[in-house]
C-alpha positions as CSV (number, residue, x, y, z in Angstrom):
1,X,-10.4,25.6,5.0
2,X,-13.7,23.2,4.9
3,X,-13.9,21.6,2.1
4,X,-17.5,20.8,0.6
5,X,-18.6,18.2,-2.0
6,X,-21.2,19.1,-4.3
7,X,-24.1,16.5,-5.2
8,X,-22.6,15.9,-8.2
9,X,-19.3,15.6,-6.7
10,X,-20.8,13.0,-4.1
11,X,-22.5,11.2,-7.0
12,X,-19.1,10.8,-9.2
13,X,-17.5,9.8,-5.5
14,X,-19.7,6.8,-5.1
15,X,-20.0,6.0,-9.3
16,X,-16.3,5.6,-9.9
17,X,-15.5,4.5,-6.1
18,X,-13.3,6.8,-4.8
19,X,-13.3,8.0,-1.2
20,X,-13.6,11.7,0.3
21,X,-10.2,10.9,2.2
22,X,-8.4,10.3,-0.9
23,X,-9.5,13.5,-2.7
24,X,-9.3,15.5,0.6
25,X,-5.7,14.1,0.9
26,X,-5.6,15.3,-3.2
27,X,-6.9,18.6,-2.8
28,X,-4.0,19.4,0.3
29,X,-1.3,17.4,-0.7
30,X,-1.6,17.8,-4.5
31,X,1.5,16.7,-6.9
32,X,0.3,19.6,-9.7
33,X,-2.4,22.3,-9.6
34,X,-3.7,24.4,-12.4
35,X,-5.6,27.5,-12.4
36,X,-8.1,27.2,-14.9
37,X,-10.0,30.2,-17.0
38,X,-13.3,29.7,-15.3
39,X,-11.8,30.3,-12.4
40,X,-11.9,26.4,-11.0
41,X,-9.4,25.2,-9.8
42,X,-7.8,21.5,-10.8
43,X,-5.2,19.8,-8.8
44,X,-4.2,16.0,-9.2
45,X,-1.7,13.7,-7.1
46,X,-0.2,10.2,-8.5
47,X,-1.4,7.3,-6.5
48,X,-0.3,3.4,-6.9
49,X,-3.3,0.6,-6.8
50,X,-2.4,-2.6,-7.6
51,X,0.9,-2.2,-9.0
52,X,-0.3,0.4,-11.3
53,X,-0.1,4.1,-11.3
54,X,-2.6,6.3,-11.6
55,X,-3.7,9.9,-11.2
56,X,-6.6,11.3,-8.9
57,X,-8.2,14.9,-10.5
58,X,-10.1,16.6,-8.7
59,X,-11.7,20.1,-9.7
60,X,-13.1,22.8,-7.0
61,X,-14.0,26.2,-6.4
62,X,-13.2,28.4,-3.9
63,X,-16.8,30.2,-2.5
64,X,-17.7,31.2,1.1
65,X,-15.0,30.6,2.6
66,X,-14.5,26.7,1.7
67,X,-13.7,24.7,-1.1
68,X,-16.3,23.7,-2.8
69,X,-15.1,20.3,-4.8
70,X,-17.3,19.8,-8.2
71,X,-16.2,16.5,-10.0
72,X,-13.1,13.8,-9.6
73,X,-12.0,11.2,-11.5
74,X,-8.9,8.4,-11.7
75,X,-7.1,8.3,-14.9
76,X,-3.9,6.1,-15.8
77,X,-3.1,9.3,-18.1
78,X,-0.4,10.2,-16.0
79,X,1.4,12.6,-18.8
80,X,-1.6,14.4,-19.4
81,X,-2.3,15.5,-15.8
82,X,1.0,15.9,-14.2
């Protein structure tokens, strides 16, 4: 399935410098997902940088056909994700 970034999803890629290969490789290889009510999906996958671990989100929704990612972040919140 194509996956699509959203302008705001493209914006939040280059603010907090993370790369489309990273939350590609989140969205298919994903260590938790979660159906949300809106209908979004959010799926997040631990990651080590630097020693430390951390946890890449990313949130998408599933229209035409593709996956249309809307926002991602990196958090060291690792019990609250996963």
């Amino acid at each position: 399935m194509e996956i699509y970034f959203t302008g705001h999803a493209r914006y939040q890629l280059k603010e907090r410098n993370i790369s489309q290969v990273e939350v590609e490789r989140t969205v298919r290889r994903s260590d938790k997902i979660l159906k949300q009510s809106s209908g979004r999906i959010r799926v997040a996958r631990r990651f080590k940088k630097q020693r430390k671990v951390y946890v890449l989100v990313a949130v998408y929704e599933i229209r035409k056909s593709r996956m249309e990612i809307i926002t991602t972040f990196v958090t060291s919140k690792i019990k609250k994700y996963l």
